[in-house]
N, C-alpha and C positions, 0 to 999 in steps of 0.2 A: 642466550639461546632463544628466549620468547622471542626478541627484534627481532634476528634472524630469519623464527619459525613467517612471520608475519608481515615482515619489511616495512616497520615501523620507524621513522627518526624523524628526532623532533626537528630538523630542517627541513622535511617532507611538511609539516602540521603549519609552517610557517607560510608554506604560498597560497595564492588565489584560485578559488576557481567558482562554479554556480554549478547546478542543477535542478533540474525539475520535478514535481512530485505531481503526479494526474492520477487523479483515483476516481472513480465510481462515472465510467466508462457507457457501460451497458449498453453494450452491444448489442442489440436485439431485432429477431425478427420481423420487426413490423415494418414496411418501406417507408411508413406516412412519418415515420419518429426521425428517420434518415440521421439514423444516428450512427452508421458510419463516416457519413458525411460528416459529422459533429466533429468525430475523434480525431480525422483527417486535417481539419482547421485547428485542433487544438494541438496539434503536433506538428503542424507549421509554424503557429507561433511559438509554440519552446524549441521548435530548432533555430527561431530568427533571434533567440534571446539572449543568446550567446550561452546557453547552458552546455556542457561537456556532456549529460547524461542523464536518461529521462530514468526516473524509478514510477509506477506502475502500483497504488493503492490498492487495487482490489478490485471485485466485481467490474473487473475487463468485460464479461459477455452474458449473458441472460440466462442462463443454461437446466439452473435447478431444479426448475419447476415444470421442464419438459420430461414425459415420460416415455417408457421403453422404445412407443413406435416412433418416437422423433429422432433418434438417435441420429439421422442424417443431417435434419437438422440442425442438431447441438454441432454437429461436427462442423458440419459451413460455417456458421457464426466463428468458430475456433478456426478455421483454415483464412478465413476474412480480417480478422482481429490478428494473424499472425503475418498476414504480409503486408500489412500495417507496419506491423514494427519491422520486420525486415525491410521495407522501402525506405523505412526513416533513415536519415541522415546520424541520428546520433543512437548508442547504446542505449538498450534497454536493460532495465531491472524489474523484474515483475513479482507483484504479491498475489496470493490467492484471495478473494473473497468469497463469502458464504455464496453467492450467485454464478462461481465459476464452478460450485461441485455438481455433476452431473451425475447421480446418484444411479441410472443402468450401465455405467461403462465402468465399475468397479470388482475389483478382485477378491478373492474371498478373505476374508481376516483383514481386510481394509476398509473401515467401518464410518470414512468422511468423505466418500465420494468426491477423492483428489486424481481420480483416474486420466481422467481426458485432458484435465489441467496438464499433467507432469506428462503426457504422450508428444504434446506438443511445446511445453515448456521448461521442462524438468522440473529439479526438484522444487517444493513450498517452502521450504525455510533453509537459507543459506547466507554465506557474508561473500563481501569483496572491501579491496580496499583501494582509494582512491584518494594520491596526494597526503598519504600519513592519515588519511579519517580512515577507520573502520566502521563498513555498512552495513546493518545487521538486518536480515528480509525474514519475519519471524509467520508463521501458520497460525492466525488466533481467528481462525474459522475451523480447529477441530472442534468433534463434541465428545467431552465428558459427562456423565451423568446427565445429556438429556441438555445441556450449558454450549455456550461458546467456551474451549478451552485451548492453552498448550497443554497438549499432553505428557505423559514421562518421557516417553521415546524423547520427543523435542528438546524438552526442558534436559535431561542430560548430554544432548547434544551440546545445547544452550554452554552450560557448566564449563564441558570440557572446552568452547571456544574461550571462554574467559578467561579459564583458568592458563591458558597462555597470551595472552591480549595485555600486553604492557598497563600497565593501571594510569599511565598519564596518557595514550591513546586516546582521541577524540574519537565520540563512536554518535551514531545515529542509529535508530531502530525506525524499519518502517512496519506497522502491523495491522491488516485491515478493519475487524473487530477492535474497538478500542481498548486504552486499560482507563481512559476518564473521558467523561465526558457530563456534557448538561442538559444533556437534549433534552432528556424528559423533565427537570425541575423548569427549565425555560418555558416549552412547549404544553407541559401538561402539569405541571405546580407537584409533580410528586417525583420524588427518587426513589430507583430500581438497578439493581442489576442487569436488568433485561440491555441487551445489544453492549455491554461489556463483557471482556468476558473475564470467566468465574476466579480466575488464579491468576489474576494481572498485579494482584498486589505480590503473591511471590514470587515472579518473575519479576516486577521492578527491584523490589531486594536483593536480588541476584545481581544487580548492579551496584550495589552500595559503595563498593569500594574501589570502581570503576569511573574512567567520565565520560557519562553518558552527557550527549548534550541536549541532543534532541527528541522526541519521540515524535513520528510523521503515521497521521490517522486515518482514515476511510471511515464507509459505511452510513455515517449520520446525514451526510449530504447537507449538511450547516458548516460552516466554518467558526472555528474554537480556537483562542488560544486559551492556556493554563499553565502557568507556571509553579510548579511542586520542585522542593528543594535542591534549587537549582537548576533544574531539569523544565526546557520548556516542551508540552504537549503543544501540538497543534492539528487537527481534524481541519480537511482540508479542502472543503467544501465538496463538491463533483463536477467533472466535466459535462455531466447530464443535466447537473442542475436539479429539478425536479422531472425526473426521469422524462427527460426529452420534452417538456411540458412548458417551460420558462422556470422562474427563478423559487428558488424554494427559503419558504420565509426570509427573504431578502438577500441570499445568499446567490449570486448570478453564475452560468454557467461560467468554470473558471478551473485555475492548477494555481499553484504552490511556487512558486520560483525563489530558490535559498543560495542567499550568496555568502562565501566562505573565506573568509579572510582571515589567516592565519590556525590562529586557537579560537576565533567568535564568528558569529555569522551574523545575518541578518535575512529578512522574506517579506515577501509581497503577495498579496494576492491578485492575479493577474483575471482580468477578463478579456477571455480572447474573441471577443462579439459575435458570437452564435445568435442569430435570428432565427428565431422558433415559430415553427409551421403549425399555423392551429388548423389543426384536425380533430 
């Protein structure tokens, strides 16, 4: 009945195929950053790379820190960033990041300012599956207690997909907040929870007896890999780089390209040569 529910067979898990991962986007109103232009070169090159389907890290557009009277403007950046992806040649999959909530275009009892995001691109946390992998697009830009969290609503969502997801399923998670990272012991010699968020170790648990293979990261704008028990993390630099500025701590404007062959994969980090306009 699980296969079924989910159209899972292990001769699906067996063929080839790639995709791309482009996260931290940031699409912003400033013309001198011309970082639609950015986004435009780097989705040419994952359409020329033979990838099937682009997935979308997070902080797509600039939005959070605009207030009530901008609202027009939150909205252009989100109408610009979405015929974007509608012009593209391949599917999208999109995550939310902390920088897509747009915290005046929210509902009452909706307390993570996902309004404008889900107006234009539905829902923050959902799966699809593709060639036998199940792809799991997870919201770890809500907040609990003041944290980057998944919250219950999610996490029992989370549950009930598992709890039919075949256990030898190849599965990916993309989530924009991470659940590891090193920025800060690299960066600044100390470790914090800060910019993970708060319930990432009980949500990887949730996977235990599942196979997870991947988890695909945002937000740090460093590129990471980490490998935890079997499970490889990888934070996947930004297409911004340093937010439109050149390369951040050595990390060049850049995506994720994963290639999939069979049950294992392999990736590369691609620089798609963005010349940055110093202003």
């Amino acid at each position: 009945m699980f296969i079924l529910l989910l159209g899972f067979s292990a001769g699906q898990a067996q063929e080839k195929f790639s995709f791309a991962f482009l996260t931290d986007m940031h699409v912003n109103a400033n013309p001198k950053s011309r970082s639609l232009d950015g986004l435009k070169q780097a989705v040419r090159t994952a359409e020329a790379s033979g990838a099937d389907f682009i997935i979308s890290g997070g902080d797509n557009v600039d939005v959070d820190g605009m207030k009530a009277d901008r609202k027009a403007d939150a909205v252009k950046l989100y109408q610009d960033y979405k015929q974007v992806v509608e012009a593209s040649t391949l599917k999208w999959h999109l995550t939310i990041g902390n920088h897509d909530r747009y915290w005046h275009n929210e509902q009452p009892g909706a307390p993570h300012g996902a309004g404008l995001f889900t107006s234009f691109f539905g829902d923050t946390y959902y799966s699809f599956e593709h060639k036998g992998w199940l792809f799991i697009v997870l919201n770890s830009a809500q907040v609990c207690a003041g944290k980057y969290c998944v919250d219950e609503v999610q996490q029992q969502w989370l549950a009930e997909l598992l709890n039919r997801t075949p256990k030898d399923q190849p599965i990916v998670v993309s989530a924009h907040v991470p659940f590891l990272s090193l920025y800060y012991p690299v960066l600044e010699g100390r470790y914090t929870d800060t910019d993970t968020f708060a319930n990432q170790k009980e949500i990887f648990d949730m996977f235990g007896s599942h196979n997870l293979k991947l988890v695909l990261q945002g937000h740090q704008h460093l590129y990471e890999e980490i490998k935890v028990k079997g499970v490889q993390f990888i934070t996947a630099g930004a297409v911004s780089a340093n937010w439109w500025g050149g390369a951040f701590h050595g990390t060049e404007e850049g995506f994720l390209k994963v290639n999939v062959d069979g049950d294992g994969f392999s990736w590369e980090y691609v620089d798609y040569g963005w010349e940055v306009n110093k202003y």
